[in-house]
Phi, psi and omega in degrees: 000125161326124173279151177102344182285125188256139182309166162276131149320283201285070172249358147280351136018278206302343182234066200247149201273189183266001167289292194312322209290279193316296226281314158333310158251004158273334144343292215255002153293338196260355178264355129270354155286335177302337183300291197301312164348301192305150159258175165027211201334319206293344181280357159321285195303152169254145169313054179266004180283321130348252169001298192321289188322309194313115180310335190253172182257158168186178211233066170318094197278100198295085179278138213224150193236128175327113140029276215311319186290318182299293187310267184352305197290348192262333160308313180295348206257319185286326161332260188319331162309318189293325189285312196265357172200054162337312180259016176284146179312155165243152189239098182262106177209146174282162164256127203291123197283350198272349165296000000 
């Protein structure tokens, strides 16, 4: 490899047989439906169990927004559930911290 030149992320792809390929991709259909899946609290969090299904490893380096800044996003993030899914059920539960 050229320097400066960066491998591809996904360059092991190319040599996964059409076995490896399928099984590679329902792996990584069931860690996003555990995603799309998830409810109530749990759509809060962040995900490296998600992350994780990526073949490389890495350390996400996570910047977290002052409290004040955090909250509006999380009013907004609940804002728009009321607007694209107006009819979704409500989980009036607290969230429990010790999970």
């Amino acid at each position: 490899m050229a320097e400066g030149q960066e491998m591809s992320v996904d360059e092991d792809l190319e040599n996964m047989s059409r076995d490896a390929l399928i099984a590679e991709a329902k792996r990584l259909r069931a860690g996003v439906r555990a995603h799309r899946d998830s409810s109530g609290h749990d759509l809060c969090w962040h995900h490296p169990q998600l992350w994780g299904l990526l073949p490389e490893r890495t350390n996400p380096d996570v910047a977290v927004p002052p409290w004040p800044k955090f909250l509006r996003g999380c009013l907004a993030y609940r804002e728009a559930l009321d607007r694209e899914l107006s009819g979704a059920p409500v989980a009036d539960v607290d969230h429990d911290a010790s999970e």
